[in-house]
C-alpha positions in Angstrom: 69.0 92.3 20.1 69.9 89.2 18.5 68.0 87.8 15.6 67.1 84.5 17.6 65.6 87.3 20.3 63.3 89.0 18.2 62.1 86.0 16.7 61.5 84.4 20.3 60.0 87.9 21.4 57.9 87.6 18.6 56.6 84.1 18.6 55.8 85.1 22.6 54.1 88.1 21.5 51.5 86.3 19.4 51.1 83.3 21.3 50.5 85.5 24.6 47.6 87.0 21.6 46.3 84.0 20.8 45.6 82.9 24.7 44.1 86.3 25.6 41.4 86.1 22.5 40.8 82.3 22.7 38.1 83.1 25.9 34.6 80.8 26.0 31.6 82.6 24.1 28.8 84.1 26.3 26.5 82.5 24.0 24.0 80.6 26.4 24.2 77.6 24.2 23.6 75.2 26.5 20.0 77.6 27.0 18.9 76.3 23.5 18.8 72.9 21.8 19.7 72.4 18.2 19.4 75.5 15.9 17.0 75.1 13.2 18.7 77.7 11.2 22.4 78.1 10.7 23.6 81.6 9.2 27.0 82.5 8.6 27.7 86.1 8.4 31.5 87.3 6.7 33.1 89.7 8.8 35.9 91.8 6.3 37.0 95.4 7.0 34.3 96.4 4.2 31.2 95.2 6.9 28.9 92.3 7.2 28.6 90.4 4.6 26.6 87.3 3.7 27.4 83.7 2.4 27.6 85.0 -1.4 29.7 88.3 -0.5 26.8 91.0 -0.5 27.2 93.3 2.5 23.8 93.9 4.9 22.9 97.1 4.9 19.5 99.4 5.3 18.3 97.6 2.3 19.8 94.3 3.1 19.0 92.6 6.0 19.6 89.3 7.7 15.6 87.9 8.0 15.1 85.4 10.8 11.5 83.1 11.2 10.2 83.8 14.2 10.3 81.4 17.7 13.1 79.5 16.3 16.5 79.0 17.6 19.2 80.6 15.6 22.8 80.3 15.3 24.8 82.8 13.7 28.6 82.2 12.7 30.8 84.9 12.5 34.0 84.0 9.7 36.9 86.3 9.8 37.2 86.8 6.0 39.6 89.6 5.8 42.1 90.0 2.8 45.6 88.4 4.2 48.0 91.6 4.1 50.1 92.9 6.6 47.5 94.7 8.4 44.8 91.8 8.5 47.1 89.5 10.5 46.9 91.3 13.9 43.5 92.4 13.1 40.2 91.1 15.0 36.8 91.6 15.7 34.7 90.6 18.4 30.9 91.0 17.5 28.0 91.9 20.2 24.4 91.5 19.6 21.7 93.3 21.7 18.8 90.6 22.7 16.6 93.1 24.3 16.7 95.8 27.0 19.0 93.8 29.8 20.7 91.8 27.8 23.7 91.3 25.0 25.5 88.3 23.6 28.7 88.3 22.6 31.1 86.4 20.4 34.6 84.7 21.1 37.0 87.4 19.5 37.5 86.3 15.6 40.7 86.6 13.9 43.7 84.7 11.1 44.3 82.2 14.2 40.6 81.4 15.5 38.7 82.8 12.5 34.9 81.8 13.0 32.9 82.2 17.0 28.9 81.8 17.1 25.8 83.4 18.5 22.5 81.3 19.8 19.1 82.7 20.6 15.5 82.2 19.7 14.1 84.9 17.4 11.3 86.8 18.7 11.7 86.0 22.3 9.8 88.4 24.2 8.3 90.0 21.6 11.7 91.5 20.0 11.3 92.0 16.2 14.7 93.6 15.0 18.1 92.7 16.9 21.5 94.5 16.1 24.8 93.5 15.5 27.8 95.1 15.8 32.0 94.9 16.1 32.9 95.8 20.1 36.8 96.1 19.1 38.4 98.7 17.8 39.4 97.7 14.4 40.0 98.1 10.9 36.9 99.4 9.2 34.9 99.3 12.3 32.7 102.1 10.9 31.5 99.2 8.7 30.7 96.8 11.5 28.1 98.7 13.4 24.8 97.8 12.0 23.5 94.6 10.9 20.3 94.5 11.4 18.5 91.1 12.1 14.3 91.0 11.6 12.6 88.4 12.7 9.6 87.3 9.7 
């Protein structure tokens, strides 16, 4: 193969990617009105991490006030090496028995998607979070626990 080929093969290769992960968010946005809290959660191959870089763990959870509406922003904040490129998450949160949201998939090309719900509905006090696609360091992506306060 020519070099021009693999280069075209290549360029086809991500942009074919990029349209298959760029899909509308099941978010029900349009359910809720404006958030009154914004969150941003860092997603890295390390786990969840919050806005000053310290992951959520069992001791370390995201606290949410209760009957308000919440947005939460997933940021791809992986290290950019050769791996991290083609890497990407896609986060799911369970809202109650029937009934999980999920993100856009996040990656170095569309690097931030968002969740909206109202805390507490039906009584929930503790949602989870979690990566859906197999990735690097998924084992860290598996639990973030969000209480409602």
């Amino acid at each position: 193969m020519t070099r021009t080929a693999t280069r075209l093969l290549a360029a086809g290769t991500v942009f074919a990617f990029a349209l298959c992960t760029l899909q509308p968010a099941m978010t029900h946005a349009s359910t809720y009105g404006k958030p009154a809290l914004e969150v941003t959660v860092r997603v890295t191959e390390k786990g969840f991490l919050d806005e000053r870089g310290k992951p959520f763990g069992p001791k370390h959870h995201l606290k949410v006030p209760n009957g308000q509406v919440i947005k939460i922003t997933f940021v791809f904040s992986e290290e950019m090496n050769s791996l991290a490129i083609g890497d990407t998450h896609q986060i799911a949160m369970i809202v109650d028995d029937d009934e999980t949201l999920e993100t856009e998939k996040i990656w170095v090309f569309h690097k931030e998607s968002s969740i909206k719900f109202r805390a507490g509905e039906d009584g929930t006090t503790k949602y989870r979070a979690y990566c859906i696609v197999d990735c690097l360091g998924m084992e860290h992506l598996k639990n973030l626990v969000i209480k409602v306060v």
